[in-house]
N, C-alpha and C positions, 0 to 999 in steps of 0.2 A: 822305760817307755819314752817314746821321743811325740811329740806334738808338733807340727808344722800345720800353718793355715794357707790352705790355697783358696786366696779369693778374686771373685769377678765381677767388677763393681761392689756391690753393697751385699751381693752373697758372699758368704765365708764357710769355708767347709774343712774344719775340723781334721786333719789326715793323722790317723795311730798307728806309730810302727812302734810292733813289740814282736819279740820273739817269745815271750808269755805268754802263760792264761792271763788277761786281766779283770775279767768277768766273771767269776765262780759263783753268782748268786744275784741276787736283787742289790743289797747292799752297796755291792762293788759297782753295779753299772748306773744307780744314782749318784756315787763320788764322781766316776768319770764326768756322766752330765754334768754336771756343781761345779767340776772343775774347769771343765770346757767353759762353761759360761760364765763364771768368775774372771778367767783368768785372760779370755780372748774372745769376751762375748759372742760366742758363736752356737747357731742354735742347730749346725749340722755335724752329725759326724761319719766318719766313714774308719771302719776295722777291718782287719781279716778277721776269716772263721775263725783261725785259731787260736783267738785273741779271748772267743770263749769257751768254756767249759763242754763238754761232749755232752754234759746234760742239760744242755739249751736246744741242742737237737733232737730230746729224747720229748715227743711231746707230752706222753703221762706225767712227766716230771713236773710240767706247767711253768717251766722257770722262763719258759722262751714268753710264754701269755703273758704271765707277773714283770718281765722285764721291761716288754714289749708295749703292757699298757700305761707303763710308768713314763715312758717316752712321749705318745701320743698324749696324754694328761698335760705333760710339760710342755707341750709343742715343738719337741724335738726330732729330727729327721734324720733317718739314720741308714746307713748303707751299710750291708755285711760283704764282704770280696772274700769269694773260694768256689771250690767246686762241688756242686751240692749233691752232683750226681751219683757218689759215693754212697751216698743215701737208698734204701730201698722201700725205707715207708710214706707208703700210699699218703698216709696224713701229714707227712711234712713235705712233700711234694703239692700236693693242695696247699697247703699253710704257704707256703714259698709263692707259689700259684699268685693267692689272692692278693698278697702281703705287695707283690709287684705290679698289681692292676692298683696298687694305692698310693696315696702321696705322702706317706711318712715311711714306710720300710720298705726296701730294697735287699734281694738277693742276688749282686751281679756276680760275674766273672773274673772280671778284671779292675783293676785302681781306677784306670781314665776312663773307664764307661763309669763306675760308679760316682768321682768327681763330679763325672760333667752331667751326669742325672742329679746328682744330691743341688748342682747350681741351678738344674733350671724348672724346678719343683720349689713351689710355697707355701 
């Protein structure tokens, strides 16, 4: 897993390139946070989809709720980059929906849209 911070001014956002899963559970996406802000004080992060587990998109599963409120608790902001449209349930299309009218999680397309939203969200 590589970590690189792109910041502008006094925002700092967090950028994960992994060719891994690094998120298979709650567990794992509280080390990330802990790590991120240990290590580069930085309270945003920005991943690919593929960085987590297929059953974070599975909503029954809850891992995406349990992860997702572990973040918002912690005041952490967070960007997911993929294509979501791959997707055919109705409720994580809503879920995606709401999650981007909000100011902590994001479901963009692409790295520089999600960047430059995770910079200029507080």
């Amino acid at each position: 897993m590589n970590i690189t911070i792109d910041q502008l001014g006094s925002s700092k956002v967090a950028v994960i390139e992994s060719s891994d899963v690094i998120i298979r559970d709650v567990q794992d996406a509280l080390d990330l946070m802990a790590s991120v802000n240990y290590n580069y004080e930085c309270h945003k992060i920005m991943l690919q989809k593929a960085n987590l587990t297929e059953d974070f998109f599975e909503l029954k599963t809850r891992l995406a709720g349990e992860i997702l409120q572990k973040y918002v608790n912690y005041k952490v902001k967070l960007a997911i980059v993929g294509d979501f449209d791959t997707y055919d349930s109705k409720s994580l299309k809503d879920f995606i929906y709401e999650c981007n009218n909000g100011k902590q999680v994001l479901f963009l397309r692409d790295k520089q849209e999600a960047v430059h939203a995770l910079h200029n969200i507080t």
